[in-house]
N, C-alpha and C positions, 0 to 999 in steps of 0.2 A: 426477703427475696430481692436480686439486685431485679431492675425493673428497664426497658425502653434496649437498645441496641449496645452492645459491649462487645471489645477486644480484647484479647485475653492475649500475653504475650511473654514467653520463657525468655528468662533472663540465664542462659543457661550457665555461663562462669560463677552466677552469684545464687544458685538453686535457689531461685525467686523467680514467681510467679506474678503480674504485676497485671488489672481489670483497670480500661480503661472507659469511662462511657463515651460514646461517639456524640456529643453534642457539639458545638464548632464554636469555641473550639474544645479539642479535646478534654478532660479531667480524670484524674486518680481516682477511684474508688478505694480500691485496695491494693496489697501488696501480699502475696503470701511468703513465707518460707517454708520451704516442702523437706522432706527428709530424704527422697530420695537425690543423688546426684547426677547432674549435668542435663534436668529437665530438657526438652525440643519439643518434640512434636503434640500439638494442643488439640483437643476435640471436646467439643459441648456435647453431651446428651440431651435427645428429642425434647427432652420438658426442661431446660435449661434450670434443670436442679443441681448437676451434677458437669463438672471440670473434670477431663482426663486428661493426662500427662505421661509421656512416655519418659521415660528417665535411662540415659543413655550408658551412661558408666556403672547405674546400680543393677542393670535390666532389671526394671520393674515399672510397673504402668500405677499411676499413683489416680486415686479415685477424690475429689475435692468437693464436700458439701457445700455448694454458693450460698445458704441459709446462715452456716457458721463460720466459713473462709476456713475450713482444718480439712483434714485427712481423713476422710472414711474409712475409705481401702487400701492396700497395697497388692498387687499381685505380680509374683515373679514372670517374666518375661525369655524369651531366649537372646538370645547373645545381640547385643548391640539393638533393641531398640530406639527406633527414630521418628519416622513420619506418623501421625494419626489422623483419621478420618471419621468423621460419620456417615455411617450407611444409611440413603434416604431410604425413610420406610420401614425403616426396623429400628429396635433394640440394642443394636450394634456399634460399637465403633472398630475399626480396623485399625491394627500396627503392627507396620514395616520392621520386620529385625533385619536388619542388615548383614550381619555377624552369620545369622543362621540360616540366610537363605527362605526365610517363610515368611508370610503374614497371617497374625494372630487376632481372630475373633474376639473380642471381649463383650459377653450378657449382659448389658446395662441392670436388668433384675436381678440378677444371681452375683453380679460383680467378680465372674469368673471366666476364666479364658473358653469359651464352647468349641473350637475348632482351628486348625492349624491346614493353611494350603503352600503346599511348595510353589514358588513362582519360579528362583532366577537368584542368581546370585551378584548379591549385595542390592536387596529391593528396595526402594527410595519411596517415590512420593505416591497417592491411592487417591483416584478419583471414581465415581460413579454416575453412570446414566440414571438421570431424573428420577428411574420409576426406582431405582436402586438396585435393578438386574442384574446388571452387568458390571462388574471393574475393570481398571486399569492400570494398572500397578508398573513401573518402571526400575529396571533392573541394571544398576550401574557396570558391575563388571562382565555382563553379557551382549552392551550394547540393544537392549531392544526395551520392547512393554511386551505385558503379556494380557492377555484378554482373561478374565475370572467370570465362570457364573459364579454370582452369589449365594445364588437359592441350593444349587446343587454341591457347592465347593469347590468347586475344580476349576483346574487352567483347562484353555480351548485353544489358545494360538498366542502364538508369539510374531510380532513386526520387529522386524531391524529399523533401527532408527540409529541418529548418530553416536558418539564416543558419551560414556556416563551421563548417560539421559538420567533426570532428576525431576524437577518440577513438573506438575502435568494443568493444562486447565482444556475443558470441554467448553466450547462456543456454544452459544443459542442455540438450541434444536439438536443440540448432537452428533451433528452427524461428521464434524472435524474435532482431532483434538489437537493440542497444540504442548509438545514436549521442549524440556529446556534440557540441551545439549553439553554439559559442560566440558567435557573433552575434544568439542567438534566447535566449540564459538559456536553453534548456530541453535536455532528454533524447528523441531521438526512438527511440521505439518501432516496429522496423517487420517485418512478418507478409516471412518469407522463403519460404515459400510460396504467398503469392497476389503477393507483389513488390510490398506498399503499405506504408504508415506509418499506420498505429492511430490512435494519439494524438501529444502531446510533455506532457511532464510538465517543470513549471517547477520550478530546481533552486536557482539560485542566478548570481549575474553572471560570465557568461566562464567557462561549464564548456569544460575541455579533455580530460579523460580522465577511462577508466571501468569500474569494475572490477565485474562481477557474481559472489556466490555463491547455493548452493542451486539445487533442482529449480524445474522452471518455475511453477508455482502455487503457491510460498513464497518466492521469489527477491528477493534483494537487492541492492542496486546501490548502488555507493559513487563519489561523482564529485567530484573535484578542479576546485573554480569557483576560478580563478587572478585574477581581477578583484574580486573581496571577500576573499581569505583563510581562505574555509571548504573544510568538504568538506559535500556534499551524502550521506544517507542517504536511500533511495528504498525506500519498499514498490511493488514489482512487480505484487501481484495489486491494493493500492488504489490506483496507479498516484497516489503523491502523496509529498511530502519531509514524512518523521518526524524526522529530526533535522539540526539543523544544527553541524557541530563546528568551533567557531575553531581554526585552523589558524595564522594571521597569514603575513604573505611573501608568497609569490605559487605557492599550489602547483599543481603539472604534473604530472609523469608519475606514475601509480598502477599497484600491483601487490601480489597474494595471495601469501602463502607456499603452498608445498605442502599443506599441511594444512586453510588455509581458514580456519585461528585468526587471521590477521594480517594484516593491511594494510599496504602499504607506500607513501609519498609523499616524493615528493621536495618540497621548500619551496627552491624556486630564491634566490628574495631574502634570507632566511636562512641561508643554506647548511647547511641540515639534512635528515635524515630522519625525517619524523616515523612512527612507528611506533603502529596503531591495535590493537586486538581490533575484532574480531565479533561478540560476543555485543550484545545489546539492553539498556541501551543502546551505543552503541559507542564508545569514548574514546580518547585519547591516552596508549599504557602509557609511551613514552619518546621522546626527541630523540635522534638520534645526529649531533655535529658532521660535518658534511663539505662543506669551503671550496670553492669553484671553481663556484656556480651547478649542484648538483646537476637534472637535469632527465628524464633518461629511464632506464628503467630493462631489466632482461630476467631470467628467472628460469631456471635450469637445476635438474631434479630431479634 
């Protein structure tokens, strides 16, 4: 059993799956190669036994024993899966098919698909309130998110937010979430308890993903704009971009270490990882090679 804090990171041009443990600095554990093709979107199960993989061109959600590094399961998908998620609190991981319009429930016990909810067409990134209630699933070709109970199945509402919302991250307590805009350049800000959108705060060209740290009234947000090769630094309470970090390539998927000292991005075009700090200003501490169009990423503590 891999042991301490891991990143797990789709190399999707080279259907290689690649565990990296978060010590500082980074290290290899493994590397897998999966059967299904053009892997993305990653999700650990609750007992960090078990690596999901959404696999894009094969539709099919691939199931990875971290005990043996191989393939448990495979199970068919519909059309164009992408994003994956774990549901707190449950058995569950969620994935976005894009292609079909839904998000698919996957049993972590049964290692079968348990339920199918319509959102929105072309659904992208799935996050969840803490208790695991509620999601939030962002829908490119509708311009909005739509609000999911979980427990019940069902959509409740949908916010217009700006052009191909994509990436989603939930602030401290909740009660904001913060969308990445890709066809609008900007960050939408949206009040989860009155169910509208504040502002959008303009980031940088073709933000896709987005990572926030800090409590709500100091918070920071770090966004991967993949059509200029920056990352976007966002002050939250001045609701404006402080810094702009060359990145170069085309970077996508973003992700915190455990601790909240580190940033993580995948640099698809370069096949790198670029590895940030946190602190103000916030910089690039190192590269780490990894060939095959690195793109999405998933953290296990």
């Amino acid at each position: 059993m891999i042991s301490g804090p891991v990143l797990a990171v789709s190399r999707t041009e080279a259907n290689k799956i690649t565990l990296l443990a978060l010590d500082n600095p980074e290290r290899e554990i493994a590397t897998i190669a999966v059967t299904g093709k053009q892997p993305f979107g990653l999700a650990f199960d609750r007992t960090r036994q078990r690596l999901y993989a959404a696999c894009w061109t094969s539709a099919e959600i691939l199931g990875i024993a971290l005990s043996s590094l191989r393939k448990e399961t495979s199970v068919p998908a519909p059309r164009l899966p992408a994003w994956a998620t774990r549901r707190e609190g449950a058995d569950e991981i969620w994935i976005s098919n894009e292609g079909a319009g839904v998000v698919s429930i996957l049993d972590t016990h049964t290692g079968k698909i348990s339920d199918q909810i319509a959102t929105g067409r072309g659904p992208s990134d799935i996050a969840f309130t803490a208790d695991g209630r509620y999601a939030w699933v962002t829908n490119e070709k509708d311009g909005n998110i739509s609000l999911i109970d979980a427990g019940a199945r069902r959509k409740i509402h949908d916010i217009r937010v700006g052009e191909v919302p994509q990436g989603i991250a939930v602030l401290n307590g909740g009660n904001r979430l913060l969308v990445a805009n890709f066809g609008s350049d900007s960050l939408s800000v949206v009040d989860t308890t009155e169910l509208k959108e504040l502002t959008q705060i303009v980031v940088g060209r073709g933000p896709v993903d987005v990572v926030a740290l800090g409590p709500e009234g100091s918070a920071r947000a770090w966004v991967t704009c993949f059509s200029e090769g920056t990352v976007a630094v966002i002050d939250l309470r001045e609701q404006r971009r402080t810094q702009r970090i060359e990145i170069g390539g085309k970077p996508q998927g973003i992700e915190t270490d455990p601790t909240g000292d580190r940033v993580y991005v995948c640099v698809r075009e370069l096949n790198q990882i670029a590895v940030l700090n946190t602190e103000a200003p916030s910089a690039v501490l190192r590269r780490i090679s990894m060939k095959g169009g690195p793109a999405r990423m998933a953290v296990a503590l």
